[in-house]
C-alpha positions in Angstrom: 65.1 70.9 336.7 61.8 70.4 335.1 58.7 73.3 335.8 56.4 70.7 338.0 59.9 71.2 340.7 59.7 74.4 339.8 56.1 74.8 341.0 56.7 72.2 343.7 59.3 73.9 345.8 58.2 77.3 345.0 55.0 77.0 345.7 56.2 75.1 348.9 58.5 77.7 350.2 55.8 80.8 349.4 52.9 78.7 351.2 54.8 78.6 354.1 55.4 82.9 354.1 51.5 83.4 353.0 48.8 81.3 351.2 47.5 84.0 349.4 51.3 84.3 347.2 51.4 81.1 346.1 49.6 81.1 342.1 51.5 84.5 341.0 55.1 82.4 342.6 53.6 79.5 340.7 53.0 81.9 337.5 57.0 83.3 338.2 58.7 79.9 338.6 57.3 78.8 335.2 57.5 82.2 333.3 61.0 81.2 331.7 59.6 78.0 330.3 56.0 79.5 328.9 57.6 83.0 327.7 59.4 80.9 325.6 55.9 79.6 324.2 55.1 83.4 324.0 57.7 84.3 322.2 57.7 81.8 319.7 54.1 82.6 319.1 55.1 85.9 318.6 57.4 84.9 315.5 60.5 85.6 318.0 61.6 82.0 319.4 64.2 81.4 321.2 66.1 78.7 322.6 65.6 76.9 326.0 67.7 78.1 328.2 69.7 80.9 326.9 68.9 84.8 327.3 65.6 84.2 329.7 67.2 81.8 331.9 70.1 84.6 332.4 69.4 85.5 336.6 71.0 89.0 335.1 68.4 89.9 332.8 65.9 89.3 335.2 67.7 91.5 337.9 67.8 94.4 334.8 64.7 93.8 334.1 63.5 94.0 337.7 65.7 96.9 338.3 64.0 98.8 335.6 60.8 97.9 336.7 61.6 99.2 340.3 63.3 103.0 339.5 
């Protein structure tokens, strides 16, 4: 799937629930693709599509967040 879906359908969905969500959806339906940028600017590339397209690192990382 390429990130303008991405956007399209999430931002979509969210406008439907509230308005007001729909750039920080926007900003989390394209963060795998751009952290990638990130993190090759930070001298740490990665691959597309390997560890940050994981739905289980995100839950982990979400967890963590959350307790």
């Amino acid at each position: 799937m390429k990130w303008v879906n991405h956007v399209l359908i999430a931002g979509s969905v969210t406008a439907v629930y509230d308005v007001r969500l729909v750039p920080s959806t926007i900003i989390g339906a394209t963060a795998r693709d751009w952290m990638e940028w990130v993190l090759k600017f930070a001298g740490r590339p990665v691959k597309h599509r390997t560890v940050n397209h994981y739905l289980s690192v995100w839950s982990l990382a979400w967890l963590a967040g959350v307790l």
